[in-house]
N, C-alpha and C positions, 0 to 999 in steps of 0.2 A: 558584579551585577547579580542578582539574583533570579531564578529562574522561575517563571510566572504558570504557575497551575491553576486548569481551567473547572477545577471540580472545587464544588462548596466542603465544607466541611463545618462538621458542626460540635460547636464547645458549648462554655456555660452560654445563657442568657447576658446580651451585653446592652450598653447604657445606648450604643450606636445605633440599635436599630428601630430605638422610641426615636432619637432627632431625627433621621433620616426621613426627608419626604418621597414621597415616591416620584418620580423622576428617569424621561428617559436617558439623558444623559449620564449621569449619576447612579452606581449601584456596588453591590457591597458583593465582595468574592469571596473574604473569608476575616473572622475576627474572632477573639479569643479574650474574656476578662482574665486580667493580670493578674488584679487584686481587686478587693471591694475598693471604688472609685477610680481605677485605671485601665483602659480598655484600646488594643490594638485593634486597627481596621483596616482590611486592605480592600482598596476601593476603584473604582473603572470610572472616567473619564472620559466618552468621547475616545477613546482607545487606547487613554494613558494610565499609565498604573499609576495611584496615590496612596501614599501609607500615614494614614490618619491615628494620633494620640487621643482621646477624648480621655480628660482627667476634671475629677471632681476636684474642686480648690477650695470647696468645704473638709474634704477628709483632712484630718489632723495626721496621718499616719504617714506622709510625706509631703514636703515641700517641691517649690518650683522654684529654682533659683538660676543666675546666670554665673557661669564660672569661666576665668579668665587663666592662661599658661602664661607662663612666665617667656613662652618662646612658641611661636607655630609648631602646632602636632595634630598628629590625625586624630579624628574623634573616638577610634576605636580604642585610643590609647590614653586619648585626657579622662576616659570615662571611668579610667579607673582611681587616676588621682580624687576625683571630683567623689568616687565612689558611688556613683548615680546610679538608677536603674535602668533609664533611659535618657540619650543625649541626642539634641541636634546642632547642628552647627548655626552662629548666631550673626554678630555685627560685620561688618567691613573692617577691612582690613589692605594695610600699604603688599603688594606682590611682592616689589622690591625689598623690605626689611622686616616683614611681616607689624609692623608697628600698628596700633589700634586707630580704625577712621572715625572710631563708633565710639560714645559715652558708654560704660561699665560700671555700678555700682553694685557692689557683695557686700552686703553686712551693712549693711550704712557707709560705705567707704569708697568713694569715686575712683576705682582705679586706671581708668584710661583718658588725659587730656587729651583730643584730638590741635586744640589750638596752638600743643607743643610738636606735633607733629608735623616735623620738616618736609617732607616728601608730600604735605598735603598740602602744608601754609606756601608753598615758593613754588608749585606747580603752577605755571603762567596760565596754563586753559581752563583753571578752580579758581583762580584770583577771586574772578569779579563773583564769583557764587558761595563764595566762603561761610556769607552768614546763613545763606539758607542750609549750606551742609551741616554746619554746626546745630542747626535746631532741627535737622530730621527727626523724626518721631519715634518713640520708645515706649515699651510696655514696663509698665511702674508695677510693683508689690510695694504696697502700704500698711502700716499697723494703725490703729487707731488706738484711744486710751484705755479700750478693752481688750488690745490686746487680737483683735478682729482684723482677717488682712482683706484686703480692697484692692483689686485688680482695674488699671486702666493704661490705655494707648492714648498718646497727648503729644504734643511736641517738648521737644526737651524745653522748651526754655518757661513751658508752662508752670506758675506757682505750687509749689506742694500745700495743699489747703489745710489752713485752722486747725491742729488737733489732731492731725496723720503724720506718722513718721517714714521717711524710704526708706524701706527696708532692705529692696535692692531694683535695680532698671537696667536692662537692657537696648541699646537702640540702635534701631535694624533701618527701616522705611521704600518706598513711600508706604503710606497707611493704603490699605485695600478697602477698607470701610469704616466709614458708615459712606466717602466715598475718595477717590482714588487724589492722592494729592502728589504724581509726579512729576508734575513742574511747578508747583510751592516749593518743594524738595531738590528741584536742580536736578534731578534723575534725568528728567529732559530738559534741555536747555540747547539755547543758541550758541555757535562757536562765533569767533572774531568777524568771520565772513558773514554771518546770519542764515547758514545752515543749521537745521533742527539735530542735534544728539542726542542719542536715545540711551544711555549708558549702561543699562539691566534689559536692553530687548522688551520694554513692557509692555508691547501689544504682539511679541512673537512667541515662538513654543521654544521654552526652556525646562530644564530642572528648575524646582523653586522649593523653598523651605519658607513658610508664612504661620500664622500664629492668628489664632479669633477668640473671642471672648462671647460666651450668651449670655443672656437674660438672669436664667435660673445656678447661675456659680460656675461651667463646666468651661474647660479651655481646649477646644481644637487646635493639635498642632499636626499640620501637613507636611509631608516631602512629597515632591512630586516628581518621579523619575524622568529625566533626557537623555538627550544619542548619545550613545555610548564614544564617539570620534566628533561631531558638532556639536558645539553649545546651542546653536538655534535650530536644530534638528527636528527632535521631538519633544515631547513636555506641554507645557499649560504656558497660558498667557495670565499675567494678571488680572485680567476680565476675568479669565475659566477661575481662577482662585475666589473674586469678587461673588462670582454664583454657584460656586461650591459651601465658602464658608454659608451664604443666606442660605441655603438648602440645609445645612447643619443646625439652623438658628443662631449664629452669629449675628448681631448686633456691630461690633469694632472686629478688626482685623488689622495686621502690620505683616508687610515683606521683611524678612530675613537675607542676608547673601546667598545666592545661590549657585546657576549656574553649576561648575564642576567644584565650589565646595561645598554642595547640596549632601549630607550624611543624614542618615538616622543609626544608631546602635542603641544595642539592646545588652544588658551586663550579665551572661548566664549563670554567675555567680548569686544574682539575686531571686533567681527562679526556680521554681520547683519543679520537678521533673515530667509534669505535663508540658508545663511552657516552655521549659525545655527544647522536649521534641518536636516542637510547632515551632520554633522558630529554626532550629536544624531541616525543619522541613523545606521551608521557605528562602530561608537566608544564605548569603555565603560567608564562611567562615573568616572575621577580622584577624587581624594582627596580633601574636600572643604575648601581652605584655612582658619586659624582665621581670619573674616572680612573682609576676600574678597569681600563677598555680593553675588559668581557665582560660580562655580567650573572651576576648567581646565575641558577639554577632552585629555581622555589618548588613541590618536589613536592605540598607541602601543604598550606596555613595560611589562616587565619579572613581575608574578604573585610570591611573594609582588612584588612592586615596587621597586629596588634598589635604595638606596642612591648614590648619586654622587656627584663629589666636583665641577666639571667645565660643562657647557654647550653652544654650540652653539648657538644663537638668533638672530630672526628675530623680528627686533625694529621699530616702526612706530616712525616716526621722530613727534616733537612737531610740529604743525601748528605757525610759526609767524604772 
């Protein structure tokens, strides 16, 4: 976990503190631009720490994309196969086999059926909810015939429209806006008896990992720290995420898995040696890959680390 310092500090000019409304609940501790279009922000809550991404998805200098292991690993460790700059942890996922509950598309190429997934399709308490599982909602990258990408949160089984190509999707859910769809989603749902189940705690304080989209191109992505020993401890409800993303200027928003596989890491290999020490500052030090040569930084994730099957990433494009 990392250790929370109460003094500002001050780096470049960053893109976070034009969104930012002013806000009592809501306010900024300390933030640092990465690079022109990507900007960390660590942020106060109501008295929960949140560690905000704000990324321009106009800049050409890096992509967003979802990467998928071949087997459960911790994020501080996929992040270097993926070679990201930054990773958060993404879909659902089986406890038991680690096997994917969540649609994955990389490159144009659907790699994760949930429908072949055993552990989900013969679980007697998912039976009758099966289709709504199968069409939770996921954050789409689209190309258009220019070659232009186009970012949206839809349900999966939404048409890819006229003249757009996927490029790649992710799918997390329920959606947190434009407004909260956890019983479309089965998130909440009734058991056999006709008690209510709440299956992500979505009106209690947990860690949570969510993702927002604005108006003007920019992509909010959240982790929001919980107890260190309870999952429903401390952390944000999906309401406190629902008026954080709007206070960002989010328009759409999608829940990510959370809970204790709630990660963000940072790749010190791709930073220069201001950002560097800002995040040594801040961070506890990750896992140090076989042959990496550097470590991640593990801004923030459940103590062990959870394994995970899929993660969100931020990709520095090759230089041609």
């Amino acid at each position: 976990m990392i250790n929370l310092l109460a003094q500002p500090i001050h780096c470049q000019t960053a893109d976070i503190q034009q969104d930012l409304e002013q806000s009592t609940n809501l306010s900024t501790i300390k933030e640092i631009k990465i690079q022109n279009g990507l900007t960390y922000s660590k942020l106060q809550w109501k008295g929960s720490t949140v560690h905000c991404l704000s990324v321009d998805t106009k800049n050409k200098s890096f992509k967003i994309t979802p990467y998928i292991s071949d087997k459960v690993k911790e994020p501080s460790l996929s992040i270097f196969d993926s070679d990201a700059i930054f990773t958060v942890n993404g879909g659902f996922f089986n406890l038991s086999d680690g096997d994917s509950t969540s649609y994955v598309t990389v490159d144009g190429k659907q790699m994760c059926e949930p429908k072949q997934n055993k552990a989900l399709i013969e679980n007697p308490k998912l039976k009758p909810f099966l289709q709504q599982i199968f069409d939770r909602s996921e954050i789409r990258f689209l190309k258009n015939q220019k070659n232009e990408t186009t970012i949206e949160i839809v349900k999966h089984s939404k048409p890819i429209q006229k003249g757009m190509k996927l490029e790649s999707a992710l799918q997390g859910g329920p959606q947190i806006l434009p407004k909260l769809t956890s019983e479309s989603e089965a998130f909440i749902r009734k058991d056999d008896k006709g008690k209510m189940q709440d299956s992500i705690g979505t009106k209690r304080k947990a860690a949570r990992t969510a993702i927002g989209i604005t108006d003007d191109g920019k992509m909010k992505i959240l982790c929001a720290e919980g107890g260190k020993k309870k999952d429903f401890a401390e952390g944000v409800s999906l309401d406190d995420l629902a008026q954080m993303f709007q206070l960002l200027g989010c328009q759409s928003a999608l829940n990510f898995d959370g809970g204790t596989s709630t990660a963000m890491v940072v790749n010190l290999q791709k930073l220069d040696e201001k950002n560097k020490a800002f995040f040594n500052e801040i961070g506890t030090p990750g896992l140090l890959p076989p042959d990496s040569g550097s470590p991640a930084q593990l801004v923030y994730g459940a103590s062990p680390e959870r394994r995970v099957k899929s993660t969100l990433c931020i990709v520095e494009k090759s230089k041609k």
